[in-house]
VEXPAKE-960042 format. One record per residue (C-alpha): x, y, z; residue number from 1. Coordinates in nm, 3 decimals, padded with zeros to 5 digits. Example, Ala and Ser with C-alpha at 12.3 -4.5 7.8 and 13.67 -1.06 7.14 Angstrom:
2
{px->01.230&py->-00.450&pz->00.780&num->1} .
{px->01.367&py->-00.106&pz->00.714&num->2} .
% end
This chain:
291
{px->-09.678&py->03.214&pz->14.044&num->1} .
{px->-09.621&py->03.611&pz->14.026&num->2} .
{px->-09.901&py->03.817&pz->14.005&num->3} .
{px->-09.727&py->03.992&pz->13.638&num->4} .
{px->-09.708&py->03.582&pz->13.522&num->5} .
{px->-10.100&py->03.560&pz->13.597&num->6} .
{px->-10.186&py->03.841&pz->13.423&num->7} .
{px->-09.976&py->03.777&pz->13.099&num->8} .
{px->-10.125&py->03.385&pz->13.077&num->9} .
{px->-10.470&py->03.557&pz->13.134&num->10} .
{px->-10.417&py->03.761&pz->12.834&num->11} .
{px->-10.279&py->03.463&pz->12.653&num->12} .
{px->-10.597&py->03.266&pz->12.724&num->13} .
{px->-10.865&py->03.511&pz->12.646&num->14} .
{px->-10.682&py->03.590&pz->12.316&num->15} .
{px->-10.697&py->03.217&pz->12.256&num->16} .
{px->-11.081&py->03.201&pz->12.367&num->17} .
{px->-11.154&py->03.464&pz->12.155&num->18} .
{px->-11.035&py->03.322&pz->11.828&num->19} .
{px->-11.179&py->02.973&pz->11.890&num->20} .
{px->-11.517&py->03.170&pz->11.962&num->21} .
{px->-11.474&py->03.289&pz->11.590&num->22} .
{px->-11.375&py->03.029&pz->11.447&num->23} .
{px->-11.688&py->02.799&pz->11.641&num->24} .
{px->-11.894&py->03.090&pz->11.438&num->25} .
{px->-11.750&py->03.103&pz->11.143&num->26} .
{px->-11.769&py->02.691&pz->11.096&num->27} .
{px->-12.150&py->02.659&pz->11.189&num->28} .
{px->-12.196&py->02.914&pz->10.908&num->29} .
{px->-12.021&py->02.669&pz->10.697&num->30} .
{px->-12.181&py->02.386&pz->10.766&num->31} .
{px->-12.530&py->02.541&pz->10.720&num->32} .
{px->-12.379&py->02.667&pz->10.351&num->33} .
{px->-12.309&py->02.295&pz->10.278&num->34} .
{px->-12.586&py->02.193&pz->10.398&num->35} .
{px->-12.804&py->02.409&pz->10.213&num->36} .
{px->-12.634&py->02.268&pz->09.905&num->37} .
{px->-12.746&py->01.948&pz->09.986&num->38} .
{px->-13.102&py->02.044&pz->09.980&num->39} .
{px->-13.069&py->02.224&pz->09.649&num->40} .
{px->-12.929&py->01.894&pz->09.469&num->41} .
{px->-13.245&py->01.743&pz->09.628&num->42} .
{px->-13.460&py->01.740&pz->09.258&num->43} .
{px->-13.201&py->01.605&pz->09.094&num->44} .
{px->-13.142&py->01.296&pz->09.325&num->45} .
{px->-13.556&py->01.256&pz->09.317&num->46} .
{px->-13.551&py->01.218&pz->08.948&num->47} .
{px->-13.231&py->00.991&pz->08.953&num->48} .
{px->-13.441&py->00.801&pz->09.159&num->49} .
{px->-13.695&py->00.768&pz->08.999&num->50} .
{px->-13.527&py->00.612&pz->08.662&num->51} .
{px->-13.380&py->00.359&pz->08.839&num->52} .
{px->-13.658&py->00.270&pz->09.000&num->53} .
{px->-13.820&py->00.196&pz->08.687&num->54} .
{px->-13.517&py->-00.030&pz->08.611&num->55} .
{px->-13.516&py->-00.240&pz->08.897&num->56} .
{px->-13.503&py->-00.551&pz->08.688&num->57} .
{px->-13.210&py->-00.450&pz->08.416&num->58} .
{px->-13.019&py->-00.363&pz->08.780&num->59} .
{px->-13.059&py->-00.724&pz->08.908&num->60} .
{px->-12.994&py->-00.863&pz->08.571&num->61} .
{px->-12.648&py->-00.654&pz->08.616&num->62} .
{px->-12.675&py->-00.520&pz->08.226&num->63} .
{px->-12.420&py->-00.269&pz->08.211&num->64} .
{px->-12.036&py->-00.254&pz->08.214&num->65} .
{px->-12.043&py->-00.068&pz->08.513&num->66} .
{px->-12.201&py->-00.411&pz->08.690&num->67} .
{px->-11.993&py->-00.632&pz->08.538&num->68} .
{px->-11.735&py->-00.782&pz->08.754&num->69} .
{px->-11.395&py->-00.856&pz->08.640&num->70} .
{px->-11.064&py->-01.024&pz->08.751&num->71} .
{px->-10.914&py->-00.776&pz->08.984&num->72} .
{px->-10.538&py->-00.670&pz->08.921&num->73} .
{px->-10.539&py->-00.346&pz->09.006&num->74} .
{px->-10.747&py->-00.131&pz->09.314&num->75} .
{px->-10.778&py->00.238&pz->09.314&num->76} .
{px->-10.861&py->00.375&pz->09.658&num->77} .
{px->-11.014&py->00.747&pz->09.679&num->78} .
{px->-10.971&py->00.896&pz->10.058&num->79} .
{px->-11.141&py->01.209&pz->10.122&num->80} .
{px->-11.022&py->01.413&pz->10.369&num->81} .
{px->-10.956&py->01.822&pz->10.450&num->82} .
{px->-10.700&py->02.067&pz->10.338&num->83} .
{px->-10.710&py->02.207&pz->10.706&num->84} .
{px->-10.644&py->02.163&pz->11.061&num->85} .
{px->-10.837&py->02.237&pz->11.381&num->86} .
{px->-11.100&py->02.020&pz->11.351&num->87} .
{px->-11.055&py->01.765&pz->11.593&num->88} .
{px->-11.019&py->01.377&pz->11.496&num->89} .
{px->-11.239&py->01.390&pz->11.188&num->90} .
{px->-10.882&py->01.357&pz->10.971&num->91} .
{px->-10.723&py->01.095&pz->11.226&num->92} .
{px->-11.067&py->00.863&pz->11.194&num->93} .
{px->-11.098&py->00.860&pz->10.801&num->94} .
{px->-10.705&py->00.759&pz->10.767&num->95} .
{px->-10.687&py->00.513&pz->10.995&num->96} .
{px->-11.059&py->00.349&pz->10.864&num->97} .
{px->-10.854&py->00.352&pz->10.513&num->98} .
{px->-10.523&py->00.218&pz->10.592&num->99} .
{px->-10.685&py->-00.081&pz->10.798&num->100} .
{px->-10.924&py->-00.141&pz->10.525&num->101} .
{px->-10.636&py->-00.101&pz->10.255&num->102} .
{px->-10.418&py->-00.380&pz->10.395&num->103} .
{px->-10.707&py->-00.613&pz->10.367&num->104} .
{px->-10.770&py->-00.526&pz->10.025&num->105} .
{px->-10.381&py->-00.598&pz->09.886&num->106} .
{px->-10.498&py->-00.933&pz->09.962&num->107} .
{px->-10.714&py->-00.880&pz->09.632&num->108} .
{px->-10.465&py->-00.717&pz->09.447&num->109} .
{px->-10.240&py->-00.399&pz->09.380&num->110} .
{px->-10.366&py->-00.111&pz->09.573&num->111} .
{px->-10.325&py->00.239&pz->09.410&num->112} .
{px->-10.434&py->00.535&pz->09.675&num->113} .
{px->-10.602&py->00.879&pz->09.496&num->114} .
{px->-10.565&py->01.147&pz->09.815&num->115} .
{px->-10.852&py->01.414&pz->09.814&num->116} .
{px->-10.763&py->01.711&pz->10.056&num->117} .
{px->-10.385&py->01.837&pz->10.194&num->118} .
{px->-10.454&py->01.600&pz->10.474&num->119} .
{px->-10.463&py->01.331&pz->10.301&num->120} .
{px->-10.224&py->01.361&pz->10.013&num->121} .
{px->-09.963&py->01.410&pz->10.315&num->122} .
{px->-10.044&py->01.112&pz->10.497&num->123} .
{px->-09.988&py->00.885&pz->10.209&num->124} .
{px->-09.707&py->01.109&pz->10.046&num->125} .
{px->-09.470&py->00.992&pz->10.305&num->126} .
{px->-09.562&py->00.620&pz->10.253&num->127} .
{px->-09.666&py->00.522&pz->09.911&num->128} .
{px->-09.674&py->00.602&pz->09.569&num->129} .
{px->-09.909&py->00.885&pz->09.512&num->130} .
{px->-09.937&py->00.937&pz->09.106&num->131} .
{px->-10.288&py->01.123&pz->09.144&num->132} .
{px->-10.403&py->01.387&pz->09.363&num->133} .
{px->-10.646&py->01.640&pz->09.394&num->134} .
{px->-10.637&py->01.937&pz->09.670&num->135} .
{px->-10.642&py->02.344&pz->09.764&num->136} .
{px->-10.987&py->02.349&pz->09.700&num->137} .
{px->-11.094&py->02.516&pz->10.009&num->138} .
{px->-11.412&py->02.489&pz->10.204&num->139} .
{px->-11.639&py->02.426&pz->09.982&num->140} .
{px->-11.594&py->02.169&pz->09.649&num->141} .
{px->-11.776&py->02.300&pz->09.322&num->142} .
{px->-11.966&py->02.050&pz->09.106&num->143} .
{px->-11.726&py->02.123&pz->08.851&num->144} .
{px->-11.459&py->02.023&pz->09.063&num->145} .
{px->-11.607&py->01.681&pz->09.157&num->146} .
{px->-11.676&py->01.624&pz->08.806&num->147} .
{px->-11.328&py->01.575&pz->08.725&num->148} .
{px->-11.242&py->01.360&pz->08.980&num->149} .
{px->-11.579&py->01.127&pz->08.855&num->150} .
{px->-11.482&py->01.160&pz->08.499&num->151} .
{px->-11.169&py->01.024&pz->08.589&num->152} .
{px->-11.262&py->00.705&pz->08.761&num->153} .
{px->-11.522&py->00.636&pz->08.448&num->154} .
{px->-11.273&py->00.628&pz->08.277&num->155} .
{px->-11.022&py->00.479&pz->08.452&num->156} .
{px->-11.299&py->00.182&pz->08.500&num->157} .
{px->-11.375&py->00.167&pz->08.112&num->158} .
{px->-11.041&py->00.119&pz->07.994&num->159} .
{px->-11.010&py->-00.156&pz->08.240&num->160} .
{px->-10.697&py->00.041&pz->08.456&num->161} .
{px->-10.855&py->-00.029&pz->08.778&num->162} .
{px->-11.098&py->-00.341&pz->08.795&num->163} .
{px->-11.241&py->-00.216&pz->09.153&num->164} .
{px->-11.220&py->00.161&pz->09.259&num->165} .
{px->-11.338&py->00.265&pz->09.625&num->166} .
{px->-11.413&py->00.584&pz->09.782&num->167} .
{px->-11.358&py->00.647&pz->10.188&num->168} .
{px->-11.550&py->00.957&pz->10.323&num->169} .
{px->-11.729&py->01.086&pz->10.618&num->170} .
{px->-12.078&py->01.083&pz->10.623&num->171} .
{px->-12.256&py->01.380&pz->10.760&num->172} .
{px->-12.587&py->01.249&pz->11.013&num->173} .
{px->-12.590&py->01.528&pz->11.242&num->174} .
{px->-12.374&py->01.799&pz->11.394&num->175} .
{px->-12.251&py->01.553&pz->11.685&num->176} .
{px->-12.251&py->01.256&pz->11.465&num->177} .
{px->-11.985&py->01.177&pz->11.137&num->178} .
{px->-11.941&py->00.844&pz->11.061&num->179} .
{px->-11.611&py->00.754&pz->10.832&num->180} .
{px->-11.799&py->00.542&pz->10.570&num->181} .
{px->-11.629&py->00.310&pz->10.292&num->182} .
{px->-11.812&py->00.267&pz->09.927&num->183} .
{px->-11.748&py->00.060&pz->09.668&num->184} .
{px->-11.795&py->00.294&pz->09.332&num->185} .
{px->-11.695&py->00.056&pz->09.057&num->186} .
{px->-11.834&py->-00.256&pz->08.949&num->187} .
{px->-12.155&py->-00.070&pz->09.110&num->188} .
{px->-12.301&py->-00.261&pz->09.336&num->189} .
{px->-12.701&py->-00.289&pz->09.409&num->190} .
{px->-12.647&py->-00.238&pz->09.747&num->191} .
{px->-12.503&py->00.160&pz->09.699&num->192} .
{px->-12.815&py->00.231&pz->09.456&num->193} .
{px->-13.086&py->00.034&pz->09.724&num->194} .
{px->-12.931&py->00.272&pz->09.981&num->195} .
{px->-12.979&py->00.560&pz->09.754&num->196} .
{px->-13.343&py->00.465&pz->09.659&num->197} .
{px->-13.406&py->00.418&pz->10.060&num->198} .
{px->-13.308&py->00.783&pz->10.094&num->199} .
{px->-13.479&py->00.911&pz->09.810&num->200} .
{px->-13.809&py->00.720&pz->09.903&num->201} .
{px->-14.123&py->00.928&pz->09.779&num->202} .
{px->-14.348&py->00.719&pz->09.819&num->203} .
{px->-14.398&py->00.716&pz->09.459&num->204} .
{px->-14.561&py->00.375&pz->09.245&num->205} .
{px->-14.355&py->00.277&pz->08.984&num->206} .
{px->-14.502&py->00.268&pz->08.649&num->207} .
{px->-14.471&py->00.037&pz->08.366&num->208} .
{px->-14.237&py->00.192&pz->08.064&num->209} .
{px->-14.087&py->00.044&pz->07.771&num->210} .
{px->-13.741&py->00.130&pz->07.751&num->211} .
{px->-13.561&py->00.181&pz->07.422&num->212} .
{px->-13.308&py->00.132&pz->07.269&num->213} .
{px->-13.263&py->-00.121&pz->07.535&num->214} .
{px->-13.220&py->-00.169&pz->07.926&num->215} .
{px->-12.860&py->-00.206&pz->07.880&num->216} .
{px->-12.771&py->00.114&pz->07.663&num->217} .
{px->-12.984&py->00.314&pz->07.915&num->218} .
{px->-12.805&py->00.209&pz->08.213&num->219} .
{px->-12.458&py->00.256&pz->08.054&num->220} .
{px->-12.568&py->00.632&pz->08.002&num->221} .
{px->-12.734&py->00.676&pz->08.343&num->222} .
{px->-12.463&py->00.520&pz->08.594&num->223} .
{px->-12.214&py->00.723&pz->08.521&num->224} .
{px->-12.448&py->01.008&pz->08.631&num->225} .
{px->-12.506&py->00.838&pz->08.928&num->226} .
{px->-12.186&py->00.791&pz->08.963&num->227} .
{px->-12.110&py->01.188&pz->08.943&num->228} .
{px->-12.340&py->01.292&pz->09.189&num->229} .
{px->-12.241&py->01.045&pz->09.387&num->230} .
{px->-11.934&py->01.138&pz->09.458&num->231} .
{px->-12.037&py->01.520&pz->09.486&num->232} .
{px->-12.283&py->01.395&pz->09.742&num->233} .
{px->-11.988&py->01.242&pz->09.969&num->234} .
{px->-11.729&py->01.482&pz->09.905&num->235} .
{px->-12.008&py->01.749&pz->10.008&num->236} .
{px->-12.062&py->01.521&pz->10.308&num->237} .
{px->-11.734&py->01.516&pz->10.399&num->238} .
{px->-11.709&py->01.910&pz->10.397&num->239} .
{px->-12.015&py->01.921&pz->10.611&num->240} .
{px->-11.824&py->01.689&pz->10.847&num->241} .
{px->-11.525&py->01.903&pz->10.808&num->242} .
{px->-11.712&py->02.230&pz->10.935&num->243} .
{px->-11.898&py->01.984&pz->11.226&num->244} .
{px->-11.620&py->01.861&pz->11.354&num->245} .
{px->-11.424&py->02.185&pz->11.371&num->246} .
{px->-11.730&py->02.402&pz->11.530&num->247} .
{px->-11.712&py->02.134&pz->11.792&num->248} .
{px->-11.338&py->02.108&pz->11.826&num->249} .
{px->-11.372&py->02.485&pz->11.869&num->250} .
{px->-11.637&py->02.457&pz->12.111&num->251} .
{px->-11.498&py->02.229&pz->12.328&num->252} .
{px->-11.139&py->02.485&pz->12.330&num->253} .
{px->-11.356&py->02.792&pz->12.390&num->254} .
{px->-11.465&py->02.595&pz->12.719&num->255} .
{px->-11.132&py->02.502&pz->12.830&num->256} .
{px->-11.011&py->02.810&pz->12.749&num->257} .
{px->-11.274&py->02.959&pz->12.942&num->258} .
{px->-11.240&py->02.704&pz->13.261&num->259} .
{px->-10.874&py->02.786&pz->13.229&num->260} .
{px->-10.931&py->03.166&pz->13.244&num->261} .
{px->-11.134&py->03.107&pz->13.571&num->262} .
{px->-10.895&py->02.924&pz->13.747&num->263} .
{px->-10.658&py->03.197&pz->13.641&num->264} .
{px->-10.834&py->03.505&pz->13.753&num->265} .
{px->-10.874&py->03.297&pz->14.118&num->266} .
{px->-10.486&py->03.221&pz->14.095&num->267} .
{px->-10.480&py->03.613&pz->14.016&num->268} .
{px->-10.683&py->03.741&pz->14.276&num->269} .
{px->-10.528&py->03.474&pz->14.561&num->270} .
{px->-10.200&py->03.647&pz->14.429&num->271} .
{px->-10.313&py->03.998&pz->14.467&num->272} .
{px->-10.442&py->03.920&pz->14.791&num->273} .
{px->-10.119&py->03.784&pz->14.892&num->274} .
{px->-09.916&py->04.063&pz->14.768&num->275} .
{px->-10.182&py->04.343&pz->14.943&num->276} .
{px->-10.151&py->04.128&pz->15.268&num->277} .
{px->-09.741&py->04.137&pz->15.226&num->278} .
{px->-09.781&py->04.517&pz->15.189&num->279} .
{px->-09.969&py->04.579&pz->15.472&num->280} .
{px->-09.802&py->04.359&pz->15.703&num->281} .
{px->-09.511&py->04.538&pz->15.564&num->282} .
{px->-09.643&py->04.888&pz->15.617&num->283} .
{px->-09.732&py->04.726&pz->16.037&num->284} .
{px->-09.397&py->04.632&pz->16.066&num->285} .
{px->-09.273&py->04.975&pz->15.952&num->286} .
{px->-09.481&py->05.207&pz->16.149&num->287} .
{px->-09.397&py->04.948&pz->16.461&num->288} .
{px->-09.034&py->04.977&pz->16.440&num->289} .
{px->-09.069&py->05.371&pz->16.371&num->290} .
{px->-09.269&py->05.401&pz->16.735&num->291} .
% end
């Protein structure tokens, strides 16, 4: 390799290094953004908690609508994924957990998909029927924003268009650690709000309260709450996975990149070192034919 080819690649290379190095940065700042929304839901969830808690028995008695389970025709699937790239396989993993878990559920009935993100709407563009989308929000979803797509499935469950509606995200445990997680939204099942209550655990006793106008009427007004922040809870998740997976992806290029420059600079100077030994042997032979 030439020594002006070494030099251009090493130019190319450290350009590239130094734009993964910002975007590493700019991701873990992020992530601790979406994070930091997470903690500042935190009353909210405590107090959602704690109703439910104190309706343990109306939840195992299944008395609401959004219990009930019904004859399934139609299946809506929700798949979360991101409007961008460069963030290694965190798209790639939630697709491919959908579509195998999709196939099984046409077994059940007709499966509708609802794409949340770019990434998703044009994976399933190019392959099925998409009638409902949502995307372009950026890096960070608003409450607002979630709120739409939860008032939709309420009512989409209500008026008996989808008997079953599930949501595929990726659940944020740690910065090396998102897991692509499937829930089951509608009919609610006890299992979602027992792994809610685990999380929420205060340690506090439940109490005793009459509940009027009755268990049922209660419920039917406080699961679709549960519902909505829900749903901002995994989309939020799956923008903190989002910004994980990309400061890693970005990590892990800003290391090649700089292995790659290193191997470069010793291709450089083994070049330069070649072409001052060629010189100087040149230079000898000159001066020798000269005498």
């Amino acid at each position: 390799m030439e020594l002006k080819e070494v030099k251009a690649k090493i130019g190319s290379v450290k350009n590239i290094s130094d734009i993964t190095g910002a975007l590493e940065t700019f991701s873990a700042l992020k992530m601790k953004k979406t994070q930091k929304r997470f903690s500042e839901s935190k009353p909210f969830a405590e107090e959602m908690a704690r109703m439910l808690r104190n309706m343990k028995k109306a939840l195992r008695e299944g008395r609401s609508i959004f219990l009930e389970k019904r004859n399934v025709k139609n299946i809506l699937v929700c798949v979360v994924a991101s409007d961008r790239g460069f963030c290694g396989s965190f798209n790639s993993n939630i697709l491919k957990l959908a579509d195998k878990e999709i196939e099984e559920m046409r077994k059940e009935g007709e499966v509708e998909i609802l794409p949340i993100g770019k990434k998703a709407v044009n994976h399933y563009i190019k392959k099925e029927r998409i009638r409902y989308s949502f995307s372009g929000v950026g890096d960070y979803w608003e409450f607002s924003q979630t709120k739409e797509i939860a008032d939709f499935l309420i009512k989409s469950f209500l008026t008996d268009k989808y008997q079953k509606i599930y949501i595929f995200y990726t659940h944020f445990h740690s910065s090396f650690l998102q897991k692509p997680t499937k829930v089951q939204l509608f009919p609610s099942r006890s299992a979602t709000i027992k792994e809610f209550l685990k999380e929420e655990d205060n340690g506090e006793v439940n109490k005793n309260y009459i509940l009027e106008p009755s268990p049922k009427v209660i419920l039917d007004d406080i699961i679709p709450v549960f519902v909505e922040y829900l749903i901002y809870q995994f989309i939020l998740s799956a923008n903190t996975s989002e910004h994980s997976a990309r400061m890693m992806a970005m990590r892990n290029a800003s290391d090649n990149a700089k292995e790659l420059l290193e191997e470069l600079r010793l291709d450089y100077n083994k070049a330069r070192q070649a072409q001052i030994t060629s010189e100087v042997s040149e230079i000898s032979s000159t001066k020798e034919a000269m005498e």
